[in-house]
C-alpha positions as CSV (number, residue, x, y, z in Angstrom):
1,X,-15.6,1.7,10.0
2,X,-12.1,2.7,9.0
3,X,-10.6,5.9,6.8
4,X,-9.0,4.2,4.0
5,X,-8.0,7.1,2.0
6,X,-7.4,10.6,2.4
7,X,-8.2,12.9,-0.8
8,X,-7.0,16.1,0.2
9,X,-8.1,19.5,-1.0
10,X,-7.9,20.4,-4.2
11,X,-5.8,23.8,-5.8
12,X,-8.9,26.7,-5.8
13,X,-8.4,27.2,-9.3
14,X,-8.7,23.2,-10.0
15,X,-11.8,23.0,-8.0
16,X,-13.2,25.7,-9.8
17,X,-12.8,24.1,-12.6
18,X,-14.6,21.5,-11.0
19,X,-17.5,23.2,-9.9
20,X,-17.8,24.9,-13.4
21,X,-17.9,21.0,-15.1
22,X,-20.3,19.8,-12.1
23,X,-22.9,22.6,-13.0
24,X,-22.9,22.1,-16.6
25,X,-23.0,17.8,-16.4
26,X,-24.4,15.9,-13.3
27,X,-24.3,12.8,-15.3
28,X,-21.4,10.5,-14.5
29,X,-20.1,8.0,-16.6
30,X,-17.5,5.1,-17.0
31,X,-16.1,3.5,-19.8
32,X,-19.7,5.0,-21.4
33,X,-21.6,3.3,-19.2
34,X,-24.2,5.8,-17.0
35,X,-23.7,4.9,-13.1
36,X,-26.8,3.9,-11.6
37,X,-28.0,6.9,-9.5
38,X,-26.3,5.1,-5.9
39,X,-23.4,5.5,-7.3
40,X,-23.6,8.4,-9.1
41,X,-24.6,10.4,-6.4
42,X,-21.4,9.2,-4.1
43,X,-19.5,10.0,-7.2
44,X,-21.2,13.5,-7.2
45,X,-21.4,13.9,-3.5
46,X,-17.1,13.2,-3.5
47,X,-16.6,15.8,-6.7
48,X,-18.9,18.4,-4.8
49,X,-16.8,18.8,-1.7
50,X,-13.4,18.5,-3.4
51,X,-14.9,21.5,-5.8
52,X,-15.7,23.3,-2.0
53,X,-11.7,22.8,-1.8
54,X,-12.5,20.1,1.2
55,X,-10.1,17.2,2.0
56,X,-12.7,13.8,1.9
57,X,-11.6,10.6,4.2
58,X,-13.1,7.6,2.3
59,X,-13.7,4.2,4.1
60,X,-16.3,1.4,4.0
61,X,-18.9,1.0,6.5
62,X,-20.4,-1.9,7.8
63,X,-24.4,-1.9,7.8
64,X,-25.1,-2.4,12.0
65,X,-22.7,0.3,13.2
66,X,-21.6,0.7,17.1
67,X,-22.4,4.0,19.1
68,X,-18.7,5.3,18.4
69,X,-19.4,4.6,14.5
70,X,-23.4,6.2,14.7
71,X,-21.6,9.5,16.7
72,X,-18.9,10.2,13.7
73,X,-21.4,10.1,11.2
74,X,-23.6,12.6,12.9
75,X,-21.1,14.4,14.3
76,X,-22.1,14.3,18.1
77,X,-20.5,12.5,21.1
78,X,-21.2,8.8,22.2
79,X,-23.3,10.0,24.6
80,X,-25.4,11.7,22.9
81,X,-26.3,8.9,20.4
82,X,-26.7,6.8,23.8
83,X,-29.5,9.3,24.8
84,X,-31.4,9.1,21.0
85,X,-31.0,5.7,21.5
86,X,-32.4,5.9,24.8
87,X,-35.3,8.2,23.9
88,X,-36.3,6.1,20.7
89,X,-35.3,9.2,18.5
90,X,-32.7,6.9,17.1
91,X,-33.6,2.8,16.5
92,X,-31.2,0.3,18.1
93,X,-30.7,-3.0,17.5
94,X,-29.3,-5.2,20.6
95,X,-26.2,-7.7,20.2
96,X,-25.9,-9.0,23.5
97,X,-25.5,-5.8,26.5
98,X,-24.6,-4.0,23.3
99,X,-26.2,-1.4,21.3
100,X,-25.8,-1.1,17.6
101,X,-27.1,1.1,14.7
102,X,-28.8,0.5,11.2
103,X,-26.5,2.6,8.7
104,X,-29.7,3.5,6.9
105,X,-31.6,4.5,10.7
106,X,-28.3,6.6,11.1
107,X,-28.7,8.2,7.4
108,X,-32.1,8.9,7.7
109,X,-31.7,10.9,11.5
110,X,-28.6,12.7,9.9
111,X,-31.2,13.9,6.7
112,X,-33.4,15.4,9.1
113,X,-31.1,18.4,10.0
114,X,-28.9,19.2,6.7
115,X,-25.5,20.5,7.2
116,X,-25.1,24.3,7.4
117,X,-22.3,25.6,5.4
């Protein structure tokens, strides 16, 4: 997994602006064509926090992710996804002595405890 783009905050009065359009049309479109809801929720998901006025690092990410990868998406320490992995809380896949992590096992552990704001 790599950053591949920084969007940084926007100007408050911008991401008002942005919030205001968000509320009034969740539907995203290109070129008329209505994303497919994948997408559209990324697309959302990006507009939402640069409405908040957050910067957003964009970068792809491989499907079997190491334990470094799995901590920055949940926002804990290597050693602690080592001990979910350890305890079964958190599925692993072995490649070799090595452990690695379904994206969508990763996902679905991070969607039980929602992000306080």
């Amino acid at each position: 997994m790599s950053i591949d783009h920084i969007v940084s905050a926007l100007d408050p009065t911008v991401a008002a602006e942005l919030r205001t359009a968000l509320d009034a049309s969740p539907i995203v479109t290109l070129d008329g064509l209505v994303l497919p809801d994948p997408a559209r929720d990324a697309v959302l998901e990006l507009l939402t926090l640069l409405g908040d006025g957050q910067s957003v690092a964009l970068g792809a990410v491989a499907d079997l992710l190491t334990t470094s990868q799995a901590a920055e998406i949940l926002g804990v320490s290597d050693t602690y996804v080592r001990r979910l992995a350890d305890s079964g809380a958190l599925p692993i896949e072995m490649r070799g002595t090595h452990r690695r992590f379904r994206l969508s096992d990763v996902m679905a552990y991070r969607e039980k405890f929602p992000r306080r704001g």
